[in-house]
C-alpha positions in Angstrom: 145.8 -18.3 -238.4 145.3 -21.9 -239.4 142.4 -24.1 -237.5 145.4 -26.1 -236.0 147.0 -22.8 -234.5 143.6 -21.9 -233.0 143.3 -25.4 -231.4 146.3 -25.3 -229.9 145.5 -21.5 -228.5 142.9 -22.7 -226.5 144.7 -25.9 -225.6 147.0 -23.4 -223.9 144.7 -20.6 -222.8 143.1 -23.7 -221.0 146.3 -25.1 -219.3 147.0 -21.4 -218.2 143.0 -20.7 -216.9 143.5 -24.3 -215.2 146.7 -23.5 -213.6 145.3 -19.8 -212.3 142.0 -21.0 -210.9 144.0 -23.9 -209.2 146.9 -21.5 -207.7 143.8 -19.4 -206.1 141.4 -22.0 -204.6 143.5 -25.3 -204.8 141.3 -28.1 -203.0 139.2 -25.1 -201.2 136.9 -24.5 -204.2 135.3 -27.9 -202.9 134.2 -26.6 -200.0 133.6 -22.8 -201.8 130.9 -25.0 -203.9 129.4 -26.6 -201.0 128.6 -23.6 -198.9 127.2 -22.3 -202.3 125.0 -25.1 -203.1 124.2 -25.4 -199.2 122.9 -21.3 -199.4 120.6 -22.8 -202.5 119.5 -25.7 -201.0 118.3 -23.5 -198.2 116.7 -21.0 -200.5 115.2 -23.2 -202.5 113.2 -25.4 -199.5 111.6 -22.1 -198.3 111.6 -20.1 -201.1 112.5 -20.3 -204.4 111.0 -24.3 -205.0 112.9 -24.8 -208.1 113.3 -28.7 -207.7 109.2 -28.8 -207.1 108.8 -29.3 -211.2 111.9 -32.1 -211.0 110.1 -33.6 -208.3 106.7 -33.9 -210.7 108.4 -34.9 -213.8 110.5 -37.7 -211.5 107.1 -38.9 -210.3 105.5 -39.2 -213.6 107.9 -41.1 -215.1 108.1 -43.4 -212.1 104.2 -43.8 -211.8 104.4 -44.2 -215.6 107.3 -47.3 -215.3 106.5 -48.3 -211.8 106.1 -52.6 -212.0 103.6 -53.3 -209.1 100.4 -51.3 -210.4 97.1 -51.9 -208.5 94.0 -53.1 -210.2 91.4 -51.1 -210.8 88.5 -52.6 -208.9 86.1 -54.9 -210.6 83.3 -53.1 -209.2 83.3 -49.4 -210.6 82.1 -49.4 -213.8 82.1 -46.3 -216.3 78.7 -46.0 -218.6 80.5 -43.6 -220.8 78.6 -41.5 -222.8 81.1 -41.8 -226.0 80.6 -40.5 -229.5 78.7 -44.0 -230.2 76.3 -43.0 -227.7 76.1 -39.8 -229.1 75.7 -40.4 -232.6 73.3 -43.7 -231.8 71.2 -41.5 -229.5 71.0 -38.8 -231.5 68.2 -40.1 -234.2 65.8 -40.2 -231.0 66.8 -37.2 -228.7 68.7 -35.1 -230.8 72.1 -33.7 -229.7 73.7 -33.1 -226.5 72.6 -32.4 -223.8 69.6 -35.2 -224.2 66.0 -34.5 -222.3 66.6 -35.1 -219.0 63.6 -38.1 -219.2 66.5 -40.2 -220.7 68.4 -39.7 -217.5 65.7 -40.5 -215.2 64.8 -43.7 -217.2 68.4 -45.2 -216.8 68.1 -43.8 -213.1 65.0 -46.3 -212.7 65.9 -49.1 -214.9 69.2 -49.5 -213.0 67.8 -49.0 -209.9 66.6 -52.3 -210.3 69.3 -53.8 -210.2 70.7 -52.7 -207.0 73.5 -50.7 -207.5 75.8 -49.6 -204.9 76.3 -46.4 -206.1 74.9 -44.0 -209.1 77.2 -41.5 -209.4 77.0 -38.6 -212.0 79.9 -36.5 -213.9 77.7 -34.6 -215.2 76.6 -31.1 -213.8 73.2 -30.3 -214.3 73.2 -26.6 -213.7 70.3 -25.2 -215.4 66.7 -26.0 -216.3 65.7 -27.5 -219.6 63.3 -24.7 -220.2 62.4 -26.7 -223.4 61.3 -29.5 -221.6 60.0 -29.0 -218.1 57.8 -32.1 -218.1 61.7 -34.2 -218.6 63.1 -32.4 -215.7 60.0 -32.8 -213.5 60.3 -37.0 -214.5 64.1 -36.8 -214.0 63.6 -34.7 -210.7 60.9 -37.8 -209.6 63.7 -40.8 -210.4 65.9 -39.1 -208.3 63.7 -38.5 -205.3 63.1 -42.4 -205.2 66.9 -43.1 -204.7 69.1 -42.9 -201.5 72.4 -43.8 -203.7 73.0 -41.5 -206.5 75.3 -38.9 -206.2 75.6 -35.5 -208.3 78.5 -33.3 -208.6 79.0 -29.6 -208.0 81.2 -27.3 -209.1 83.7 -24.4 -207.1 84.0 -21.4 -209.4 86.9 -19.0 -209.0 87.4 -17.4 -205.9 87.1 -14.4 -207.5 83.6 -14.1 -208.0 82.9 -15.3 -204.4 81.9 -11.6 -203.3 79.3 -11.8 -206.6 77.3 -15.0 -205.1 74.3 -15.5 -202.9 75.3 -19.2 -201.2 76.4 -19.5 -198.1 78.9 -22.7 -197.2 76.0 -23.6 -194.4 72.8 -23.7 -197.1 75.1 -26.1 -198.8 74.6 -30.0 -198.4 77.5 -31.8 -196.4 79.2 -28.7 -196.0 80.8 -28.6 -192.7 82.2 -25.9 -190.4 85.9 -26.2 -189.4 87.4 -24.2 -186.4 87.0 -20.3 -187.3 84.6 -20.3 -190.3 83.0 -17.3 -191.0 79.3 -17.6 -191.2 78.3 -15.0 -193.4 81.0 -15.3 -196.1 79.3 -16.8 -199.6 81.0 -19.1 -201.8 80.6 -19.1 -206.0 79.5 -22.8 -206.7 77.3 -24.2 -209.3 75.0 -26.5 -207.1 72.7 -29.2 -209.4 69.4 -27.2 -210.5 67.3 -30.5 -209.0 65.3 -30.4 -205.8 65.9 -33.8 -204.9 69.2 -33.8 -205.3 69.7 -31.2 -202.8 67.2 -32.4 -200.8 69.3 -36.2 -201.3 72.4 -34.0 -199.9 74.9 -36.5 -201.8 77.1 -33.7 -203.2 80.7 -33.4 -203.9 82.7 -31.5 -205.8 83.8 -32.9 -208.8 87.3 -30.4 -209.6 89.9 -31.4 -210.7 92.9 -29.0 -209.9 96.2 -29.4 -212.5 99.8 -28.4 -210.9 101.2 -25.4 -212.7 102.0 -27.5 -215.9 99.1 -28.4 -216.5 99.2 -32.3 -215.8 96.3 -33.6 -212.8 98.7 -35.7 -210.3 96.2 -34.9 -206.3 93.1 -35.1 -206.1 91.5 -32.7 -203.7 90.1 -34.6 -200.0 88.0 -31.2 -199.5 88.1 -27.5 -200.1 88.6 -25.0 -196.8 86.9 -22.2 -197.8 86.7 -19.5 -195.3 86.9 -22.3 -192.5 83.9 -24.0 -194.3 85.1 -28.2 -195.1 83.6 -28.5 -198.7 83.5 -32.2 -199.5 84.9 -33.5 -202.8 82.4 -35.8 -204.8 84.4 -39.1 -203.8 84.9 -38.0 -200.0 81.1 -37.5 -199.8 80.7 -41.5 -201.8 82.8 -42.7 -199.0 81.3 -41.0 -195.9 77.8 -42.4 -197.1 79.2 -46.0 -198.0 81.1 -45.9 -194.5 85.2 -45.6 -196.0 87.8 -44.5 -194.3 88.2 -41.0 -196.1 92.3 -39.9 -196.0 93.2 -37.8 -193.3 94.7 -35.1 -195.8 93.0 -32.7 -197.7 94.7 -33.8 -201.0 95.9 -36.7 -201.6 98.5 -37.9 -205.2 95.8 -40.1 -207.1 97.1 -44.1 -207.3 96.9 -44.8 -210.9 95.4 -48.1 -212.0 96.8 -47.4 -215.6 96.7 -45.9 -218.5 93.3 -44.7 -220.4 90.1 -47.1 -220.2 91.9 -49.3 -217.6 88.2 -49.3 -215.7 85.3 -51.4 -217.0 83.7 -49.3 -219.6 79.8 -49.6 -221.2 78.3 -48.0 -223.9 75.5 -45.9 -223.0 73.5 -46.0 -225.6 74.0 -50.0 -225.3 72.8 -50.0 -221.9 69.9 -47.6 -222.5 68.6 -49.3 -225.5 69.0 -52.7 -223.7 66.7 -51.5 -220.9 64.0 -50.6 -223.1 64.3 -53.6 -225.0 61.2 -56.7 -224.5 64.4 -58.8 -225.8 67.0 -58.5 -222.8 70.5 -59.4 -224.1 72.8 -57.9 -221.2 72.5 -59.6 -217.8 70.1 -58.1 -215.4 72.5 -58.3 -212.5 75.2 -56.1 -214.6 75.3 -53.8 -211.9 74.2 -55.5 -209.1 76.7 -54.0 -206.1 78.7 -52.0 -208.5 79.9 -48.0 -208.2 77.9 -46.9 -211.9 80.1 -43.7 -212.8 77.9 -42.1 -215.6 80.2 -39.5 -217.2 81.8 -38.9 -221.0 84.6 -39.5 -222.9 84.0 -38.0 -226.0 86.1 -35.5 -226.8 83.5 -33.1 -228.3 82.3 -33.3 -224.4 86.0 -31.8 -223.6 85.9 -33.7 -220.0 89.6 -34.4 -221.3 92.9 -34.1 -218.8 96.8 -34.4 -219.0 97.5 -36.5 -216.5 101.1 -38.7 -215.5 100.0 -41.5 -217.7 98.5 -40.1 -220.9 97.8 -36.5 -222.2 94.2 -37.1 -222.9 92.9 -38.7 -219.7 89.1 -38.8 -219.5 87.9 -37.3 -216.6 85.2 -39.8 -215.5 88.6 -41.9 -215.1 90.1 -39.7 -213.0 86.8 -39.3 -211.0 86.5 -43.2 -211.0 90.3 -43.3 -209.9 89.9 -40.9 -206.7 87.1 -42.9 -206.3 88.8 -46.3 -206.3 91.6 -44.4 -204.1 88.8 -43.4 -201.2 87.8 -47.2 -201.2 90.5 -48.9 -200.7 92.5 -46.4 -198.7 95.6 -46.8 -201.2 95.5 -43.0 -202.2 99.5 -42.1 -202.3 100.7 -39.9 -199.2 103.3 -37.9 -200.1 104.7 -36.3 -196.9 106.8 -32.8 -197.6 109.3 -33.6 -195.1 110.7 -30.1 -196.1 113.5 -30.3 -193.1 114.7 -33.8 -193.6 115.0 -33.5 -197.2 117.1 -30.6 -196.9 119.2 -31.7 -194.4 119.8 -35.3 -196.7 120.5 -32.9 -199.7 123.3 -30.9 -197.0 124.8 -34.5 -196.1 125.3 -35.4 -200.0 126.8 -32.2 -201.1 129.5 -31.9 -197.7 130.2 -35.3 -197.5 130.7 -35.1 -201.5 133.3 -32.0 -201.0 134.8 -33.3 -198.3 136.1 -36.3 -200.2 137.0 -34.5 -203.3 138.9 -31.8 -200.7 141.1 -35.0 -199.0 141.5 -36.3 -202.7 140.2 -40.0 -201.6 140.7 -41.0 -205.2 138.4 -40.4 -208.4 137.3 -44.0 -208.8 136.2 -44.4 -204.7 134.4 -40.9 -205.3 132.9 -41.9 -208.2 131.7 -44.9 -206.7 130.5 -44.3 -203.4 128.9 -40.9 -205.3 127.3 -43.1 -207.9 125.6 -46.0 -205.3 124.4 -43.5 -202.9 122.4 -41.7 -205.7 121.4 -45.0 -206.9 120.4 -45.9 -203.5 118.4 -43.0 -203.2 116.4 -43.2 -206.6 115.6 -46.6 -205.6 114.3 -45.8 -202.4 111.8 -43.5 -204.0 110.7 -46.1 -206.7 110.8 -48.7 -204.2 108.6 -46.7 -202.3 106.2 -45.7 -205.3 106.0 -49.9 -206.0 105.6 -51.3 -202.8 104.3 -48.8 -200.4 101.3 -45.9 -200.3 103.9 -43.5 -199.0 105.7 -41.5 -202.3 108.8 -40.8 -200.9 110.2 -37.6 -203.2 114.2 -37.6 -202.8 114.0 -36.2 -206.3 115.3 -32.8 -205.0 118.6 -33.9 -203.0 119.3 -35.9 -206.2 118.9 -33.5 -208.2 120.7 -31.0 -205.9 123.5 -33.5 -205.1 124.4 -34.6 -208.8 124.5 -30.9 -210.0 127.5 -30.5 -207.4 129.0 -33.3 -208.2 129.3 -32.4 -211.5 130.8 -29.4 -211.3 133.5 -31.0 -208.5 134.1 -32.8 -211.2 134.9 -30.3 -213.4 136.8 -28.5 -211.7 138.8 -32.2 -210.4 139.6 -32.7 -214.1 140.8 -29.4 -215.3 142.8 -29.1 -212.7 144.2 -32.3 -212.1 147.8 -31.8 -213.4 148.0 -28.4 -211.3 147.2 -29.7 -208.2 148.8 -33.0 -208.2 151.3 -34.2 -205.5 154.1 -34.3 -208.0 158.0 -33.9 -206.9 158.9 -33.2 -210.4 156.6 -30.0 -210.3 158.0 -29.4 -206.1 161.6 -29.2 -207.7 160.7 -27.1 -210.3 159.3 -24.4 -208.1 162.1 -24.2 -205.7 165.9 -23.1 -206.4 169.0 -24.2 -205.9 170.7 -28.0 -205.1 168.1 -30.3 -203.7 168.5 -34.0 -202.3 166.0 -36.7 -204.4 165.2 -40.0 -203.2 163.6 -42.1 -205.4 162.3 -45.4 -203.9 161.6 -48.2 -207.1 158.5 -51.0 -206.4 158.5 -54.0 -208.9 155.0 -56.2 -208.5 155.7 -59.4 -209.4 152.9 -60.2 -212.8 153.9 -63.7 -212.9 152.0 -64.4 -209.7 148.9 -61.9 -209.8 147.5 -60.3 -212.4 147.5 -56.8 -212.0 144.3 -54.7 -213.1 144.9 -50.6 -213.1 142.0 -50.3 -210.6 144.3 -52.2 -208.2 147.2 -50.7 -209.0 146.1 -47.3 -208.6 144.4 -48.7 -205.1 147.8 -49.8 -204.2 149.0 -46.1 -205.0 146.5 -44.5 -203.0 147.1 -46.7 -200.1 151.3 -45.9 -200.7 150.0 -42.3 -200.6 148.6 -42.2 -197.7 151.4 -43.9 -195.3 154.2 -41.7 -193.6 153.8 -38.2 -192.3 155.4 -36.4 -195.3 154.8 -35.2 -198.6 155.7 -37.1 -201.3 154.6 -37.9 -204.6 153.6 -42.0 -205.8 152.7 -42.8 -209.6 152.7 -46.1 -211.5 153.7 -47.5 -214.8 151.0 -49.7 -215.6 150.6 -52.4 -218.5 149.5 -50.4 -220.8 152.9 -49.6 -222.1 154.2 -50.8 -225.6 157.8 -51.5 -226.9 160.6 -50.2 -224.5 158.5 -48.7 -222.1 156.8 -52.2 -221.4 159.5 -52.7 -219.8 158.9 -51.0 -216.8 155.0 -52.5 -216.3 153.7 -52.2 -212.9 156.3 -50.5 -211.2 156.0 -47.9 -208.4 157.8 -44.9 -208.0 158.2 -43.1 -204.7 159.8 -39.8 -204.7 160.6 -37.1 -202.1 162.4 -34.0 -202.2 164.4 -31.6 -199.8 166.9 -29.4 -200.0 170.6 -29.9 -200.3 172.1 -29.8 -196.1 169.0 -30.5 -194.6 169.3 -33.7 -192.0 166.2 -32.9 -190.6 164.0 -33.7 -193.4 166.5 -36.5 -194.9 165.9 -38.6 -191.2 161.9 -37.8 -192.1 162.4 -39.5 -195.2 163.9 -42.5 -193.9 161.7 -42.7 -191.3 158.6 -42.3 -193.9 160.5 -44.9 -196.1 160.6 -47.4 -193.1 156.7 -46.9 -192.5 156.4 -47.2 -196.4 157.6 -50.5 -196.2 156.5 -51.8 -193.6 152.9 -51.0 -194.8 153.6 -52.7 -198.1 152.9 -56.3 -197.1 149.5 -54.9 -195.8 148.8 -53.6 -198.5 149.6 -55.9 -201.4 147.2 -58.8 -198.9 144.1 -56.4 -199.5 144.8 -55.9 -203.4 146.5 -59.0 -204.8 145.8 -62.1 -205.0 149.3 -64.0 -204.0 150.8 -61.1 -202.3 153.6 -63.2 -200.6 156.9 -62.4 -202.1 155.0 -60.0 -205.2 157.7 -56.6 -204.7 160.8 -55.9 -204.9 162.3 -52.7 -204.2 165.2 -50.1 -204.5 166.3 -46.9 -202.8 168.3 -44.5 -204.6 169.3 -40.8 -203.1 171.2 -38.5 -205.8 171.2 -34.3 -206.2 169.4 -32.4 -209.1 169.3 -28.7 -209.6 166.0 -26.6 -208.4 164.0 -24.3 -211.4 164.4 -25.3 -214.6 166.6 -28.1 -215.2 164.6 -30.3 -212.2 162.8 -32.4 -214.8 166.4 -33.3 -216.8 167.7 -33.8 -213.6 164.8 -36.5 -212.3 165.1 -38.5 -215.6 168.9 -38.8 -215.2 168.3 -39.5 -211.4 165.4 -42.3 -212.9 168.1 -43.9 -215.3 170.4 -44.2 -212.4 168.8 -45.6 -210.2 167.3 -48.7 -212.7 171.2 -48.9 -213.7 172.0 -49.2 -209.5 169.1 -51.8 -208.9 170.1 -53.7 -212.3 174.1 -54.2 -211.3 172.6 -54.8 -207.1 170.3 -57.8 -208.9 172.9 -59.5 -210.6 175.9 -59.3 -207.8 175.9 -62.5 -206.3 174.2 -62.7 -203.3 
């Protein structure tokens, strides 16, 4: 068997599948799909949550293309600890971690300069047994201070039962309705007195969704009905913010990578010790100092929507910048009303392809309302603090469609309204009437779109079945010809009156329609048809479709010789 012959087998084995699967649903498969997808949809809201990582990847690349970006503000600054700093400081204090002295010097050289804020990304868990003289000095430049701020950090759960803290020995750690008060909590407080006794402490976590990437930023931690703060909740309860009234909250990127203010550490340390001054002394005057690291040998490194190696002082700085200005991104679940938009789309999509309201006006009205709805959610992510995430009826709503599609297509030919393909099923003598439209192309010019408009429209008139097709322009040579004419049929059988009044009755209502019609689609509609009736017999089974085109050429014969009698 030749490539050619195996072609055509599947051509065929595909017309026969197509003709099968539409002989047992026909136009109910629509609705067979819908209650399918609606049994998902269902499923998927309260269980299964297999649109969640669609939703993530939709807001990433919306966040990532979105045109109205907030600035960062002009007042947090970064003194990032970079591999310059590193490698510069490293001739006088050796590698990281430095003495702690070095801290406590920048502490009270920038002191000086009345910051608003000094907050650290830098845990200091453990004693420099080394050099207990440069904890006791960094331990002192703390004590003087009422506005730095040090991190802590929540261990797994999983070794809660293994640690000696309680939520209440904790600074800023609050009890919520319920808490227990002897349950203990694995956290790694800072190893300095005066920082505890300073009770500016926050967590500094940063929780990645299941892929990996950070998008929230945690308000506070509930642990065992115990409100542990986050390190930017407790900056905004001691500078007086408004802290958001969820306990996460989706970050409001500024931008990509370094879009804060960033100094050099070792620039600013070596500045402050200098006789020479060369930076301004009011550098920091009123400014958030975020001291943190972005070298990578530091791994404080995160994958976040905007780049795969976000540093996390900028992600602290961001949450940060959130908290202040209150623009932190709700991003309501709205589990309910999503579900019952993502029930709408897929019905209301069935239900058109089940009354066959014409591919083009599906495809249409399908493809605007998912437009619609994508640009609701960007609009929303551009213009608004409220992420509205309609990523999962989308989603949901386009997968149907496709398949209804699919299934539309294949079986197009098998489930047309075709008299041809009526006559050919039934038996015996039947009565044909045949009713010929001419548009008149001198006056309007006559697009496809409006022709098969006009068709639907044709369709849709009378009471009966019948079957309307078009000849459009697109013909060449002889069949040209016949460009933009219409061709009503309808069938009965041989005898029956009954159904022969019901055609003249539908023609009447055809006709009168017409007019209507041809003012919505063409431009001059007066006097743009012509038409012709014709009734004749063809034979049932097998020899219907020789009998309609003898029935065809008779009738363009019958309107030809009617044209040219004189009127």
């Amino acid at each position: 068997m030749n490539r050619k012959q195996i072609v055509n087998h599947l051509l065929r084995w595909r017309a026969r599948f197509s003709e099968r699967i539409a002989q047992l649903w026909k136009h109910s498969f629509y609705l067979y799909l819908a209650g399918l997808f609606s049994v998902f949809a269902v499923l998927d809201t309260t269980v299964l949550h297999y649109t969640s990582d669609m939703r993530q990847s939709a807001f990433d690349a919306m966040v990532r293309y979105r045109i109205v970006v907030p600035k960062p503000d002009p007042d947090i600054v970064i003194v990032d600890i970079n591999e310059a700093s590193l490698a510069a400081m490293a001739q006088d204090y050796g590698r990281w971690p430095w003495p702690r002295q070095v801290m406590g010097e920048f502490v009270e050289q920038i002191e000086k300069q009345q910051p608003k804020a000094v907050v650290f990304d830098i845990l200091f868990s453990d004693a420099d047994v080394y050099n207990p003289d440069s904890d006791t000095y960094f331990n002192d430049a703390i004590a003087a201070t009422n506005n730095t701020f040090f991190p802590m950090l929540r261990l797994d759960p999983s070794s809660d039962s293994l640690s000696q803290v309680k939520p209440a020995m904790i600074p800023g750690v609050t009890p919520l309705p319920g808490a227990q008060p002897d349950a203990t909590v694995a956290v790694v407080l800072p190893h300095f007195q005066a920082a505890l006794d300073g009770g500016r402490l926050g967590l500094h976590n940063i929780y990645p969704d299941a892929d990996n990437v950070a998008r929230e930023y945690m308000v506070y931690r509930d642990d065992y009905g115990w409100k542990v703060p986050s390190l930017p909740a407790r900056i905004a309860q001691e500078l007086g913010w408004v802290k958001p009234p969820a306990q996460q909250v989706l970050l409001n990127w500024r931008g990509k990578p370094f879009t804060y203010r960033y100094v050099s550490f070792s620039d600013v340390f070596a500045d402050m010790g200098s006789k020479e001054k060369k930076r301004p002394q009011d550098e920091f005057k009123g400014k958030i100092v975020i001291i943190g690291s972005t070298a990578p040998s530091l791994f404080d490194i995160k994958a976040t929507p905007l780049d795969k190696m976000h540093p996390g002082v900028e992600i602290l700085a961001t949450a940060i910048d959130n908290f202040k200005h209150g623009d932190a991104l709700r991003f309501p679940e709205w589990r309910f009303p999503y579900l019952l938009l993502t029930l709408a789309i897929v019905w209301l999509t069935a239900w058109s392809f089940y009354r066959d309201t014409g591919r083009d006006k599906i495809d249409r009205a399908f493809g605007l309302s998912q437009f619609v709805l994508v640009g609701i959610s960007y609009a929303s992510i551009n213009l608004t603090t409220t992420y509205i995430n309609l990523t999962g009826p989308v989603t949901v709503g386009v997968a149907f469609f496709t398949l209804a599609r699919l299934y539309a297509t294949t079986t197009s030919r098998a489930l047309e309204r075709s008299m041809v393909r009526t006559a050919a099923v039934r038996s015996g003598e039947l009565q044909a009437t045949l009713l010929l439209i001419r548009l008149n192309t001198e006056r309007n010019v006559i697009r496809p779109i409006a022709l098969g408009r006009i068709c639907q429209a044709l369709l849709k008139t009378g009471r009966i079945t019948k079957s309307v097709e078009a000849l459009a322009g697109e013909q060449k040579g002889l069949w040209n010809l016949f460009e933009n004419t219409l061709a009503v049929s309808w069938v009965a059988n041989a005898g029956d009156d009954e159904a022969q009044a019901a055609i003249r009755r539908d023609i009447d209502a055809l006709l009168a329609a017409l007019p209507t019609v041809l003012r919505r689609h063409l431009a001059q509609p007066d006097n743009a048809a012509s038409h012709f009736v014709y009734h004749g017999q063809i034979a049932g089974g097998d020899a219907a479709r020789a009998g309609w085109r003898v029935m065809f050429a008779e009738a363009l014969l019958e309107w030809d010789k009617q044209e040219k009698e004189p009127t």
